[in-house]
N, C-alpha and C positions, 0 to 999 in steps of 0.2 A: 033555058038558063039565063040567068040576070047577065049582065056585061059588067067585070070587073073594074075595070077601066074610069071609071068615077072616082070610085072610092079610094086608089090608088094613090089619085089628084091629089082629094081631100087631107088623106097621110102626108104628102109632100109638104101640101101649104103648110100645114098645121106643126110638122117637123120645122120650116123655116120659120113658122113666126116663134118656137121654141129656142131656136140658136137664139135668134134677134134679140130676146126678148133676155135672154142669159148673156149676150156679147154688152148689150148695153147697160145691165148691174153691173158686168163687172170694169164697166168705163167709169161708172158712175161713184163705185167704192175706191177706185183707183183714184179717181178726181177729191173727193174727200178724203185718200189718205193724206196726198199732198197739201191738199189744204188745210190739216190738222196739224204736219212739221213740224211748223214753228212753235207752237203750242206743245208739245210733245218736248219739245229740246229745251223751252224755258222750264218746263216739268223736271225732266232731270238732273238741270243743273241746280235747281232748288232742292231736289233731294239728294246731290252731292253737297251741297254747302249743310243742309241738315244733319247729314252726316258726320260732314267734318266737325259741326259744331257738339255735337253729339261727342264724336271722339273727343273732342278738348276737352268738353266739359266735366271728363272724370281727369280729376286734379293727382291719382298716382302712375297714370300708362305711365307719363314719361319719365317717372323716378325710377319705377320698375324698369322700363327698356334700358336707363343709365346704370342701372343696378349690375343686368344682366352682362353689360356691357364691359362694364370694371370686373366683374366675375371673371369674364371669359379674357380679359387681358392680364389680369392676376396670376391665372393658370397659364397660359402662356408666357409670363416672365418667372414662374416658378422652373416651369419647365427647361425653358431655357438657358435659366441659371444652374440646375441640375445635371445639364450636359456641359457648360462648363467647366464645370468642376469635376464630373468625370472626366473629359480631357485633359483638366490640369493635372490629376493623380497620376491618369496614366501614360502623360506627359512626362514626370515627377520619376514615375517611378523605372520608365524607360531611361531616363538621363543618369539615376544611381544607377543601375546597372552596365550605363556605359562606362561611366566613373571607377566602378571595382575592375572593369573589366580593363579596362587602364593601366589603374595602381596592379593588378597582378602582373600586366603585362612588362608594366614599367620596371616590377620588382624581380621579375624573371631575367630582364635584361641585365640590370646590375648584379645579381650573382652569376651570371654566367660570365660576365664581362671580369668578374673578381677571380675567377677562375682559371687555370694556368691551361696552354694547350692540349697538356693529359690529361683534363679535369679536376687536377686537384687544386686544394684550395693554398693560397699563395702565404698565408702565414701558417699551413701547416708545413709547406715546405721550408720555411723559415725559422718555425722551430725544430723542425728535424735537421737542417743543418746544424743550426749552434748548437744542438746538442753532442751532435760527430765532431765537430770543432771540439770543443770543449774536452770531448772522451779524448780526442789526439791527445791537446795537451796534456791531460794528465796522467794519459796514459793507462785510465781505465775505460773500457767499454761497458762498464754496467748503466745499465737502466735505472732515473729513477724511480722509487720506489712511491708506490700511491698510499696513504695511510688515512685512517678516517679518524674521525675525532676533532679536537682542536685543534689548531695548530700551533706548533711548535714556534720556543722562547726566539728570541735575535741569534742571542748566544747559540742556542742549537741548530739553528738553520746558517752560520756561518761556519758552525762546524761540518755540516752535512758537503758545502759547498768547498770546503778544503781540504776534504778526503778524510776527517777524523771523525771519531764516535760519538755521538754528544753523550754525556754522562745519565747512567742511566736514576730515575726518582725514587728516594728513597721510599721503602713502603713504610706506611700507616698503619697504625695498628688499626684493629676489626674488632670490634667491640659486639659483634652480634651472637647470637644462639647459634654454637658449632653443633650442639643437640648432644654431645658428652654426658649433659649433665641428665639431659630427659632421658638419656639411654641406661644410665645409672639410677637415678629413680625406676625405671622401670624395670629392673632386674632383682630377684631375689636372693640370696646368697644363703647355701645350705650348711649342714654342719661339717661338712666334712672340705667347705673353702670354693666347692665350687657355685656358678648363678645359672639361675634360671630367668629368661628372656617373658614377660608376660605379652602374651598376644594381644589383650581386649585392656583398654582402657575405657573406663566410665564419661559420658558424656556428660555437659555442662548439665542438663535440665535433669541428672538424676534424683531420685527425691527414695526416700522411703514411703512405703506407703501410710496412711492414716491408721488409728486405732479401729475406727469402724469399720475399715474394710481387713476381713480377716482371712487372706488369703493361704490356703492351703495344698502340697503337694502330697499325693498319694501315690503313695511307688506299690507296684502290682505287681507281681510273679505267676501270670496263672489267672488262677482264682484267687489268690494269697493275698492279703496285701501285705510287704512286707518292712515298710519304714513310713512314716508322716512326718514331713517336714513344715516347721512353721515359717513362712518366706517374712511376714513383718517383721523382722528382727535386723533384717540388714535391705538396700538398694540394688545390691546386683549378688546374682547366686553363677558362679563360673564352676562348670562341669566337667571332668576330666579322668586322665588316670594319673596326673602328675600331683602327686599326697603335697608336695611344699606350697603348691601354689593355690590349688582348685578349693573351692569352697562344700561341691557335693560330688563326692568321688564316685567313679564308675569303673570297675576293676572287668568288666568285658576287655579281651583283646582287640577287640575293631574298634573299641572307642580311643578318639585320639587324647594325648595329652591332655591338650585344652582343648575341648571337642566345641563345648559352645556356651552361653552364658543367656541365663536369664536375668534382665536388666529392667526394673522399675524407671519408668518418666512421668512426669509431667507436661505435657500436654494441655495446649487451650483452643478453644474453638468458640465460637461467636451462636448466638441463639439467632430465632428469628426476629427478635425484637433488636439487637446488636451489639449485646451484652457477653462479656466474656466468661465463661464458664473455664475454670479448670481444673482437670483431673488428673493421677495419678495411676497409672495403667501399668501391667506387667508385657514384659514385649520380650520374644526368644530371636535367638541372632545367631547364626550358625558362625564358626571360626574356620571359616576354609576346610573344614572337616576331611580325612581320606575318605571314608563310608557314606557322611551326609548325617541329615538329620531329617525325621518324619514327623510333619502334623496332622495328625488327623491322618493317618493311611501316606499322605502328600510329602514329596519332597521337599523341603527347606529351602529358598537360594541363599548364594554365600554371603558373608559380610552384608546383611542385610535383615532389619528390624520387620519381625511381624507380630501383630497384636495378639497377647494371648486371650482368650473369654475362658469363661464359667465353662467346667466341663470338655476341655481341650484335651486332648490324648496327645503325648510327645515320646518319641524313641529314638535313640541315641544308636550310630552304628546298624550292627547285626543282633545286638543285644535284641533280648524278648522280652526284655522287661519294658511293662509299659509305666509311666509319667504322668497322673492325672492331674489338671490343676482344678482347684475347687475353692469357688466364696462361699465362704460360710454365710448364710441367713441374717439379715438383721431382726434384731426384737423389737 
């Protein structure tokens, strides 16, 4: 076998001339970094001054930084002017409230202070004396008396205070509608001395009807017909058993006196254009009736206007006989 032991050597040297040869680069770049330094440090202060000249040289930075500057001090004196004036409000508004709070207290204190020690109040006990005073001397205890209206003359209110009457005003005649007279128009008076009271009077807007509307009633018995009445000849038809006053008399026992009245109006209503249109209608009106009155099958209400149409069926009472009303056709 070879002897190791050479080659070993060989490794070693060759290992130390490897440090050596690396301790001394890097003496060598160490020694060159320093000696570059100064070089190195005039280098960045030339490209700090390039820099800065660079930054100057744009002519809006510093308008813009002053800009933003006045911006942000703007907003801060807005602001702080905004909390101002919310202090002062609610500065403001706390001082009125101590202020009422004052005047009520203040005002509390003077009516009670006005106050007698049983609470009551000091001029009412001052009119309730002089008025016991007063009732002593004259020797009457009445109260007086409260009165509404105006108030009364010198002369009568010295009277009042002296114990006498004042004179009472003479009255004035009255010159208005006692209703004597409309109560006498509306009564008929028969031959034999005594009246009859008429229940229905005609309203303003009665009319008779026109020529072309030829309004017709058919009285029915059954199958029968047994009367035709022509209504264009008067404005109101009143129906009854009472012969001096009724215009179409109805001798049933359940119909009343003046049972009820069939009453022509005039009437007007607006189109959809806005124009007034008016017409002349027949309208049945019951009078309080005992029985009632039927349209159409349907009860009647009282003192109250319904329209009659073309072909309406009306009955009177318990009466069977039926009432048809009918317009005749125009040509």
């Amino acid at each position: 076998m070879d002897n190791p032991s050479p080659n070993r050597d060989n490794q070693r040297s060759s290992r130390g001339k490897d440090e050596k040869d690396f301790k001394d680069g890097r003496d060598e770049r160490n020694r060159r970094f320093r000696d570059d330094e100064p070089r190195r440090r005039s280098n960045r202060s030339r490209s700090g001054d390039r820099g800065h000249r660079r930054r100057s040289r744009t002519p809006n930075s510093t308008s813009r930084r002053s800009r933003s500057r006045d911006r942000e001090r703007r907003r801060d004196r807005g602001r702080d002017r905004d909390r101002d004036r919310a202090s002062r409000r609610h500065d403001s508004a706390e001082r009125a409230g101590e202020r009422r709070h004052r005047d009520y207290d203040d005002e509390r204190k003077e009516h009670r202070s006005r106050r007698s020690p049983d609470g009551r109040s000091p001029k009412r006990l001052k009119g309730r004396r002089a008025g016991e005073e007063e009732g002593a001397k004259s020797g009457n205890a009445q109260s007086l008396v409260k009165r509404s209206g105006p108030l009364p003359s010198q002369g009568d209110s010295f009277a009042v205070s002296n114990g006498e009457e004042p004179e009472k005003p003479i009255e004035k005649p009255n010159f208005g509608n006692s209703g004597a007279l409309a109560a006498a128009s509306n009564s008929v008076t028969q031959a034999d001395g005594t009246t009859v009271t008429l229940k229905y009077h005609e309203p303003p807007e009665a009319r008779k009807p026109p020529p072309r509307d030829s309004w017709k009633l058919f009285v029915f018995k059954g199958q029968d017909i047994v009367d035709t009445i022509e209504l264009g000849s008067r404005s109101c038809w009143l129906i009854g058993r009472e012969l001096a006053v009724v215009d179409l008399p109805a001798e049933h026992p359940s119909i009343s006196k003046q049972h009820a009245a069939i009453q022509f109006r005039y009437t007007e209503k607006r189109n959809e254009f806005g124009d007034k249109i008016g017409r002349v209608k027949p309208y049945l009106i019951d009078l309080e009736s005992a029985n009632g009155t039927m349209l159409n099958s349907e009860k009647a209400p009282e003192s109250r206007y319904l329209e009659l149409r073309n072909k309406d069926m009306v009955q009177f009472g318990s009466s069977t006989r039926e009432y048809v009303l009918m317009l005749a056709p125009k040509e």
